[in-house]
C-alpha positions in Angstrom: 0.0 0.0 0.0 1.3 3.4 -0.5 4.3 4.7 1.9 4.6 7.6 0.8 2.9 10.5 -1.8 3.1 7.7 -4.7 0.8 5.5 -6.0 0.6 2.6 -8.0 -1.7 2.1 -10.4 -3.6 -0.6 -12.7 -5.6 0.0 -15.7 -7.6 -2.8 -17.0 -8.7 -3.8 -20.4 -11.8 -5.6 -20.9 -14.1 -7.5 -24.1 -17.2 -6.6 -22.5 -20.4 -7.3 -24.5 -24.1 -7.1 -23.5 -24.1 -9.4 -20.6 -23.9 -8.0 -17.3 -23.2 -10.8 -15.2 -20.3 -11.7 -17.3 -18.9 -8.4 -17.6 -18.9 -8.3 -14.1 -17.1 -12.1 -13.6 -14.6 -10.6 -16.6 -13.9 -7.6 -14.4 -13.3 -9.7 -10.9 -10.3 -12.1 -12.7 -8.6 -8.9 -13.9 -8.5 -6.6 -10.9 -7.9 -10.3 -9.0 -4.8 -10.9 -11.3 -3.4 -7.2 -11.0 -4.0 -7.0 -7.7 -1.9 -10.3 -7.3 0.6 -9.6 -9.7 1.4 -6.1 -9.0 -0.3 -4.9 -5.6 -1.5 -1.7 -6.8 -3.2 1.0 -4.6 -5.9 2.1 -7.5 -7.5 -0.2 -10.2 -9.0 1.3 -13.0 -11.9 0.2 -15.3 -13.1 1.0 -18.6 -15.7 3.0 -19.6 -19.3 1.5 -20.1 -17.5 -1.7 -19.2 -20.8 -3.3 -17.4 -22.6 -3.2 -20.7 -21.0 -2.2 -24.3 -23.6 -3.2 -27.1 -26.9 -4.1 -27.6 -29.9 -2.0 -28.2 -31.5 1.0 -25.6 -33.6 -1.4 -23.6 -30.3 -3.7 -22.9 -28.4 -0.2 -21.8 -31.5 0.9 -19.9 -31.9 -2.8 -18.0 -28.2 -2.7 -17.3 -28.0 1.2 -16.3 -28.6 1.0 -12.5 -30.4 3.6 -9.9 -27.6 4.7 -8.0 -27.9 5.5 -4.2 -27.7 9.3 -3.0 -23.9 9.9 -2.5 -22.7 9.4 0.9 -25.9 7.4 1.5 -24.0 4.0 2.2 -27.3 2.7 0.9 -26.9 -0.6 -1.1 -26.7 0.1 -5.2 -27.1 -2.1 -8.0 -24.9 -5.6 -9.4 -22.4 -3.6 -10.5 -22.0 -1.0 -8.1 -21.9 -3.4 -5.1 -19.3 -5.1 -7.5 -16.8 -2.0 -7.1 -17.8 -1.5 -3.4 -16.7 -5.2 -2.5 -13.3 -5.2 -4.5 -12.2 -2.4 -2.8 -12.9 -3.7 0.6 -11.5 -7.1 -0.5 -8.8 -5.6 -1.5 -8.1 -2.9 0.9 -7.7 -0.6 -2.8 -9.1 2.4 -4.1 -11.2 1.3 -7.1 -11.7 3.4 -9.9 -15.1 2.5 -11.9 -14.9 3.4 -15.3 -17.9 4.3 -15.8 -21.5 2.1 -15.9 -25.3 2.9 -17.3 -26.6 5.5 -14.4 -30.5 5.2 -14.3 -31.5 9.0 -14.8 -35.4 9.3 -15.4 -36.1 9.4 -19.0 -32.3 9.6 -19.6 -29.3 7.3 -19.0 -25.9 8.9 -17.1 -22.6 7.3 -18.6 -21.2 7.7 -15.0 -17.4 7.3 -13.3 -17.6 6.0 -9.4 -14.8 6.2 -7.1 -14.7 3.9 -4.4 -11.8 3.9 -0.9 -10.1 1.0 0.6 -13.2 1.0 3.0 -15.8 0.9 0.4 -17.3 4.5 0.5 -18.1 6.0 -2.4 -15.6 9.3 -3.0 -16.7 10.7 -6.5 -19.2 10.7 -8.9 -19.0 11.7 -12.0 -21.1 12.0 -15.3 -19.6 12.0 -18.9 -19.8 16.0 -20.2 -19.1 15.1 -23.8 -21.5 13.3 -25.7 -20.2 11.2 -28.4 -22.4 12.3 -31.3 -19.8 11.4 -34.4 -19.7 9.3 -37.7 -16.2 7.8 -38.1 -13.5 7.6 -41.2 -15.4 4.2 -42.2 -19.2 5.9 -41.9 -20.7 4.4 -38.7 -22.5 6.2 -36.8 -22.9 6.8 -32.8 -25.5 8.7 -31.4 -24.8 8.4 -27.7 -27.1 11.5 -27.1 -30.0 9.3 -27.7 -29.5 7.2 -25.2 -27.7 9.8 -22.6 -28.2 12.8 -21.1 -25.0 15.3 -19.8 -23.2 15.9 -17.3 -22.1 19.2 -16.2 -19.9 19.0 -13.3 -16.3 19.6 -13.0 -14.8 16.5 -10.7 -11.9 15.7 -8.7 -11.4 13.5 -5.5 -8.5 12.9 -3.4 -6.6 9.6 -3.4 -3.2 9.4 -0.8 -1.9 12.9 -1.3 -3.1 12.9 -4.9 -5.9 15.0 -6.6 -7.7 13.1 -9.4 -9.6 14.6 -12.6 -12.6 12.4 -13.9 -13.3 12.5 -17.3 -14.6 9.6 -19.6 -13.2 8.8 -23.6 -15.1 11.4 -25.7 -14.3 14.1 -23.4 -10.7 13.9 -24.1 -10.7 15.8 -27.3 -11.8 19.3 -25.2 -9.0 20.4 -23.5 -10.7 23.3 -21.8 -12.1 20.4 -19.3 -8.5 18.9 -18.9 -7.5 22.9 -18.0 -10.6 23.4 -15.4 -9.0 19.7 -13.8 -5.5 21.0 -13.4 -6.8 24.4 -11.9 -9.0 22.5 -9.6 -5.4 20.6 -8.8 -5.4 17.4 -10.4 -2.1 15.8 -10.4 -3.3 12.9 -12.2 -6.8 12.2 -14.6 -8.4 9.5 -15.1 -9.8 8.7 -19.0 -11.8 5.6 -18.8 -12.6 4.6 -22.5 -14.8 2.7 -25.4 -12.6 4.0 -27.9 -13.1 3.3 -31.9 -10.8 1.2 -33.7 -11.2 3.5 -36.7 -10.5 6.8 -34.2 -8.3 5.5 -31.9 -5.5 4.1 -34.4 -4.8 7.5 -35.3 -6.1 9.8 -32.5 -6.0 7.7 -29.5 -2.2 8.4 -28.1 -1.7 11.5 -29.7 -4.7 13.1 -27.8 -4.3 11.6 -24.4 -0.3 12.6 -24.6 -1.5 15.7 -25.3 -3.8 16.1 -22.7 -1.0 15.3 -20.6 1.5 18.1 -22.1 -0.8 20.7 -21.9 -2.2 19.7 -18.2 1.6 18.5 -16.7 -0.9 15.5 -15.1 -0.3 11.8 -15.0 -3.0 10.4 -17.5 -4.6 7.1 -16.9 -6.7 5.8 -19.7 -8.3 2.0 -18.7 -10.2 0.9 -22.2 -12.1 -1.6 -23.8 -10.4 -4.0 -26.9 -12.0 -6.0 -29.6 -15.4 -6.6 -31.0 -19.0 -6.3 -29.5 -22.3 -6.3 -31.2 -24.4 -3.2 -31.5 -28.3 -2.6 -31.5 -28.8 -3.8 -35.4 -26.6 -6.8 -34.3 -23.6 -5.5 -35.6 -20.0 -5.8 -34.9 -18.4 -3.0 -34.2 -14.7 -2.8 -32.8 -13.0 -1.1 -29.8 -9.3 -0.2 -29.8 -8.1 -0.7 -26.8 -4.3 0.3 -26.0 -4.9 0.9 -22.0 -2.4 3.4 -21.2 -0.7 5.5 -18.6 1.5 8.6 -19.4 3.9 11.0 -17.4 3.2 15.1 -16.9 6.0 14.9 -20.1 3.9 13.2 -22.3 5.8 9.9 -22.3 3.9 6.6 -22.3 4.8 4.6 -19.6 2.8 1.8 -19.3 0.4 -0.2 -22.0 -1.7 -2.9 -22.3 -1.0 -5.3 -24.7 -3.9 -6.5 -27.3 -6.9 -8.0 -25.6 -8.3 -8.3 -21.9 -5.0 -8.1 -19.2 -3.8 -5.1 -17.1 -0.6 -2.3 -17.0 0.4 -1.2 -13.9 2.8 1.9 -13.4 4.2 4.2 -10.4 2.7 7.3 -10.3 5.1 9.7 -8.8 3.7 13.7 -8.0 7.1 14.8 -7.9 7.4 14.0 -11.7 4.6 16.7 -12.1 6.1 19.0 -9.8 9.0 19.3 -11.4 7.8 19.9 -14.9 5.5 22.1 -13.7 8.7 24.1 -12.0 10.6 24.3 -14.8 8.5 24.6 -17.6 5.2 27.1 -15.9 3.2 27.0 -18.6 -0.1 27.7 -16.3 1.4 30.9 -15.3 2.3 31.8 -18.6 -1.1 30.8 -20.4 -3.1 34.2 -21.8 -6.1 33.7 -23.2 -8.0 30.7 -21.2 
């Protein structure tokens, strides 16, 4: 566990489909094998890693109701799921980011869980991904989700951590409000496009990471699921973690497995020293 400011941490990469219950059993032997492998202090999961495919009503039965924050009230499958893995563990979990039952909406929602279970952060997805890509599919995931509009960070040893989920990570003005709301390091939870992500996936996130001087941590999904219409549609993957210089430090390998690195604030600290770029910025 951590002795000191440092951290480590884990992202996973998951196949998740439409199944629940198997997402969740995928989940539990990756965060199992980390933890046993490489002891971290934080786990990270992908986004929408609960359920990735099928049509609305399969998103809308898998999206839970989510107790009121600090409640300590009991949640759905999934979000007793994180709760128990980071009391088993004695970890902070990390939890992507899951269907949020919202009314006549669904949330695409991050949860934050401490060593003792309690939930620490919420957070729902700003950036809609509303986009056809290179190959002409489309994704509407404003028809399905409604927006957040809160700014988040939480507190993790003597680190402050950004939320932010995949789509958002093309507006850097959220990435600036995180570092001036003190993030040292920001999580990126993803569901990324094969057909986006082999050409903008690590030039954006080291970006993010440039312009912020933050640790990035970007847990994703690999490989194929099926959509509504029953077809396949593909997820890049390339979990990552990079330094406040931009270098990429950690990756996952393709398909479902885990890359664990040492997050260090003093890395930040120092670029941020000699290279003030906050102080010098002039028109944001």
């Amino acid at each position: 566990m951590m002795q000191d400011d440092t951290l480590r941490l884990s992202v996973i990469q998951m196949t998740p489909g439409a199944d629940k219950g198997a997402n969740i059993a995928q989940a539990r032997g990756l965060i199992d094998a980390a933890v046993a492998a490489d002891r971290p202090d934080l786990v990270s999961l992908p986004e929408v890693w609960s359920c990735l495919g099928g049509d609305r009503a399969a998103k809308t039965e898998a999206a839970e109701v989510l107790p009121a924050a600090g409640s300590g009230e009991t949640g759905g499958d999934a979000y007793e799921f994180l709760r128990e893995t980071a009391r088993r563990h004695r970890i902070h979990v990390h939890g992507g980011s899951i269907g949020e039952q919202g009314g006549d909406r669904l949330y695409n929602t991050t949860l934050v869980f401490d060593p003792d279970g309690r939930e620490i952060a919420r957070y729902r997805k700003i950036h809609l991904f509303d986009i056809t890509t290179p190959d002409g599919q489309g994704y509407r995931e404003s028809a399905t989700y409604g927006a957040g509009d809160a700014v988040v960070t939480c507190r993790i040893g003597g680190l402050t951590v950004g939320l932010s989920i995949c789509y958002d990570m093309r507006f850097p003005e959220l990435y600036l409000a995180l570092r001036r709301a003190g993030a040292d390091l920001i999580m990126v939870p993803a569901a990324f496009t094969l057909q986006t992500g082999k050409d903008h996936w690590d030039v954006l996130l080291r970006a993010r990471a440039i312009e912020t001087q933050c640790w990035i941590a970007a847990a994703a999904c690999v490989g194929p699921h099926r959509d509504g219409r029953g077809e396949t549609r593909f997820t890049y993957g390339n979990s990552l973690i990079a330094d406040p210089w931009g270098s990429i430090v950690a990756r996952v390998s393709d398909g479902p497995g885990f890359a664990t690195a040492r997050i260090d604030p003093a890395r930040g600290a120092k670029v941020r020293r000699d290279m003030p770029v906050l102080e010098h910025r002039k028109l944001a």
